[in-house]
C-alpha positions in Angstrom: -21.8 28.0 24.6 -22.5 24.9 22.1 -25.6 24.3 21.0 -27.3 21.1 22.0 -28.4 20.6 17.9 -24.5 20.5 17.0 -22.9 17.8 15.2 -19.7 17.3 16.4 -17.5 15.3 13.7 -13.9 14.4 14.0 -11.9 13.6 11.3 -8.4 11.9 10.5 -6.1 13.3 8.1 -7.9 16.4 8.1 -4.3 18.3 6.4 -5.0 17.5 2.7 -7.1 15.9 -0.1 -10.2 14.1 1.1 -9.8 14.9 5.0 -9.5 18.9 4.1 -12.5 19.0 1.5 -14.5 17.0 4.1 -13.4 19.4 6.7 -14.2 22.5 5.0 -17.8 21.4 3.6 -18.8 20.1 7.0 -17.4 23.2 8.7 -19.6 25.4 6.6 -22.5 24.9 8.4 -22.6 26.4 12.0 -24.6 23.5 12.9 -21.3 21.3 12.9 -18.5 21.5 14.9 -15.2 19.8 13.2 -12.5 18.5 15.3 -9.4 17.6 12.2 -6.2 15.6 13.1 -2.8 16.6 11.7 0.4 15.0 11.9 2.4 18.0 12.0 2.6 20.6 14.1 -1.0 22.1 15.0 -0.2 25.9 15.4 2.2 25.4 11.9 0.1 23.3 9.7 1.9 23.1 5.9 -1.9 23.6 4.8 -2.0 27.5 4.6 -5.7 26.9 3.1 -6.0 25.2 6.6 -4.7 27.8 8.4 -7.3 30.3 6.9 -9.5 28.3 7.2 -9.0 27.6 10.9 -8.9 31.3 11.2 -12.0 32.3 9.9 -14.0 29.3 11.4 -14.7 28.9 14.8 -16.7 25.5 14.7 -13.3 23.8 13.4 -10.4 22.7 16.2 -7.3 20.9 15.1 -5.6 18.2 16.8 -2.4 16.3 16.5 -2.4 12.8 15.8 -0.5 10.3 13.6 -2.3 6.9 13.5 0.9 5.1 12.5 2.4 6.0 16.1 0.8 4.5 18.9 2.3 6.9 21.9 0.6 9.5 19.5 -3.0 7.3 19.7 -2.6 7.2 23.1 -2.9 11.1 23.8 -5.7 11.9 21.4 -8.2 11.8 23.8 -6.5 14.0 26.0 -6.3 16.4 23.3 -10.1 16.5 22.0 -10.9 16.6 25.5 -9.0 20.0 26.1 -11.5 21.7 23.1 -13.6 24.5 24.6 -17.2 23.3 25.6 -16.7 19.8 24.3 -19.1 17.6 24.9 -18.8 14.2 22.7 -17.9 13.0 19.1 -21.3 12.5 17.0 -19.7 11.1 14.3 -15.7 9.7 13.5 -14.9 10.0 10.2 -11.4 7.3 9.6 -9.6 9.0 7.0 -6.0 8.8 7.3 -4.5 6.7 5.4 -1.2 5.5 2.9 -0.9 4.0 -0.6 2.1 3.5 -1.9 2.1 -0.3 -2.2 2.6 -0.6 -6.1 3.9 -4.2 -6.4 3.0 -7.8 -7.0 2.1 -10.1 -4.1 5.7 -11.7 -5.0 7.6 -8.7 -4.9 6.1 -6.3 -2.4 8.8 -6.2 0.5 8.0 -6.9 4.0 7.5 -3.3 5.4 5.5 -2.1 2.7 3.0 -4.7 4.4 3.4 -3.7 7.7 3.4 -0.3 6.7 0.0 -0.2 5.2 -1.7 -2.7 7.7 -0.3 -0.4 11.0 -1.5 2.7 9.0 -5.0 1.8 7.0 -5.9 -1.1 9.6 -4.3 -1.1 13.2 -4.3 2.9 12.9 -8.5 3.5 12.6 -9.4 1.0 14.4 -6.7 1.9 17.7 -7.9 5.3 17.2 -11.4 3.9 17.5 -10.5 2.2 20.5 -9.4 5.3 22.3 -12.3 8.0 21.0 -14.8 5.2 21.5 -16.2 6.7 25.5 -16.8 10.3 23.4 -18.6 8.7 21.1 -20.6 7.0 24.1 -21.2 10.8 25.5 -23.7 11.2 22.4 -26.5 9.0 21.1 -25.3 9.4 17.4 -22.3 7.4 17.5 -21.8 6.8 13.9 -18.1 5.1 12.5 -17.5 5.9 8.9 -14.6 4.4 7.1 -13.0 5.5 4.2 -12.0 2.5 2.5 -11.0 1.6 -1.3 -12.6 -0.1 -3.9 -9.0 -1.8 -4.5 -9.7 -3.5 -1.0 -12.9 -5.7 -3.0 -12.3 -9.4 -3.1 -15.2 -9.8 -5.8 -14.1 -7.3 -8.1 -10.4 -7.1 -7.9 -9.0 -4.2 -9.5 -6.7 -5.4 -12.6 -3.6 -3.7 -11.1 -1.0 -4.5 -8.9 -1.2 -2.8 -5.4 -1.1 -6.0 -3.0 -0.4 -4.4 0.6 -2.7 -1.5 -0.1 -5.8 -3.7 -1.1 -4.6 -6.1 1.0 -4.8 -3.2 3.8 -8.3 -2.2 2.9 -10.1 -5.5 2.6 -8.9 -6.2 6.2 -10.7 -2.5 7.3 -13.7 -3.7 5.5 -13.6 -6.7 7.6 -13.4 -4.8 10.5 -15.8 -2.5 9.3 -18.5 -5.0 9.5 -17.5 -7.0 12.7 -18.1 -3.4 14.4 -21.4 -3.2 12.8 -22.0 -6.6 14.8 -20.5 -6.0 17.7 -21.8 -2.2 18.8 -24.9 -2.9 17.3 -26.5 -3.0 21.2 -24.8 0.2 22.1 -26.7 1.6 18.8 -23.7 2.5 16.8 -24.0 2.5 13.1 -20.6 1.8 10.9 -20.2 1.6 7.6 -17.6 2.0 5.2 -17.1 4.2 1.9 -14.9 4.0 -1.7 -14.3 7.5 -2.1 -13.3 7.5 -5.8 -10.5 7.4 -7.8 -9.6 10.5 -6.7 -7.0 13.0 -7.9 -5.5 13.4 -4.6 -1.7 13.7 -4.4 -1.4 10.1 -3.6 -4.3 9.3 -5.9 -2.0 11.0 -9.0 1.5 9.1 -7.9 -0.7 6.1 -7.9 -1.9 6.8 -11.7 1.8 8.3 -12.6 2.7 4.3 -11.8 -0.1 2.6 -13.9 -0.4 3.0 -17.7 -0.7 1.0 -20.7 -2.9 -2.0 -19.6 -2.7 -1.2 -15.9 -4.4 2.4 -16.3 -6.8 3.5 -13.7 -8.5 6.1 -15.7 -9.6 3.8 -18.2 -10.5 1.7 -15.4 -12.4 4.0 -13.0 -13.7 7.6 -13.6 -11.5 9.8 -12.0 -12.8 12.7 -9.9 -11.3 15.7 -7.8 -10.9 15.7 -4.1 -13.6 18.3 -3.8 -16.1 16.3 -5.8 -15.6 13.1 -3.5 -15.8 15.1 -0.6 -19.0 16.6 -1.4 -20.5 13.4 -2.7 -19.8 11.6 0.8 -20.8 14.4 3.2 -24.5 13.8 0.8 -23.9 9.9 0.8 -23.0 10.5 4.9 -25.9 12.3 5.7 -28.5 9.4 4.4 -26.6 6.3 6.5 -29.3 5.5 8.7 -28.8 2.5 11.4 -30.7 0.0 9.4 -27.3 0.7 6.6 -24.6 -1.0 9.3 -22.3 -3.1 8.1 -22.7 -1.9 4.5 -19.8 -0.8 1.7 -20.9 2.3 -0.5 -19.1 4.2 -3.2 -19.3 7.8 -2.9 -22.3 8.2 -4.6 -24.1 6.6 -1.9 -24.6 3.1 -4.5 -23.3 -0.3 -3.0 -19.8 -1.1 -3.3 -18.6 -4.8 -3.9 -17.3 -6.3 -0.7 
């Protein structure tokens, strides 16, 4: 039977890095309930920490989604809706994402654009599109985005990564024409730098950069754990009067 003072989150790229540290400090607490996308197979994930996890946890339920495939949108509400004594998404944590977009403006090919805008930008807010009526069935209905600093327009970072911050300032745009247009319905969005994280795409991205183009003399980098547990903190202060806002993991203002 679920208890009425459960917080039901559902996260995107819940496999790895970020998604799986935010997964497995929310689903500590048997007052949430975590509902985790995957893009592989959800009886096989390659996560065997996952697995365990998923095991030993009741209050966590996995799902299969990959927010680069539209066909694959389209059945994700079919699929949350199938969870045992569901009753609505509190919260919808936009995780999934790609970053491999390490060329100048003038040399980044075509699909390495459209990659990163159908994955970082078409693929949260298609996904939001489809999950928005469960978020409706609860009177939370919060939208967090994990963006990038790299997205920032005002404080661009000194490295070459065009599509990918290209990819995140449009999110950030979209980010804060939500926060306009649900603001009736109550919703609060906001979106959130996570770090420089040493994720596995977070490391390829530093392999590619040294000399005057390194990020770790640039920005302080932390582990996955660490910027999980930082958001989940920063998460859990976002009131609605914070719509529309950019924060770093620490819960500080990011630069739009």
């Amino acid at each position: 039977m679920t208890n009425s003072t459960e917080t039901t989150y559902f996260i995107t790229g819940g496999n790895r890095g970020i998604g799986f540290n935010l997964l497995k400090i929310l689903s500590a607490s048997s007052e949430n309930i975590v509902i985790a996308s995957i893009r592989g197979s959800t009886s096989l994930p390659k996560n065997k920490e996952l697995k365990q996890l998923t095991e030993a946890r009741d209050n966590i339920h996995i799902v299969q989604l990959d927010v680069a495939q539209e066909e694959s949108i389209n059945k994700l509400p079919e699929e949350i809706e199938k969870i045992p004594s569901f009753t609505g998404i509190d919260i919808f944590i936009a995780n999934s994402g790609i970053a491999d977009s390490y060329y100048t403006v003038l040399e980044a090919p075509r699909e390495v654009w459209i990659d990163h805008y159908r994955t970082n930008v078409l693929g949260p807010i298609l996904t939001l599109q489809k999950i928005y009526p469960l978020l409706m069935l609860k009177k939370t209905r919060k939208v967090f985005f994990i963006s990038s600093a790299a997205g920032s327009i005002t404080s661009l970072l000194p490295v070459p990564i065009s599509a990918y911050g290209q990819s995140k300032a449009a999110l950030n745009y979209t980010m804060r024409e939500l926060s306009v247009e649900l603001k009736s319905e109550e919703f609060t969005v906001a979106a959130f730098h996570p770090g420089m994280v040493s994720t596995d795409m977070g490391q390829a991205a530093m392999k590619k950069f040294t000399g005057e183009h390194d990020l770790s003399k640039v920005l302080k980098v932390i582990t996955p754990e660490e910027s999980a547990s930082a958001l989940v903190e920063t998460f859990n202060k976002i009131v609605p009067e914070n719509s529309g806002n950019f924060y770093n993991y620490d819960g500080s203002e990011a630069a739009f």
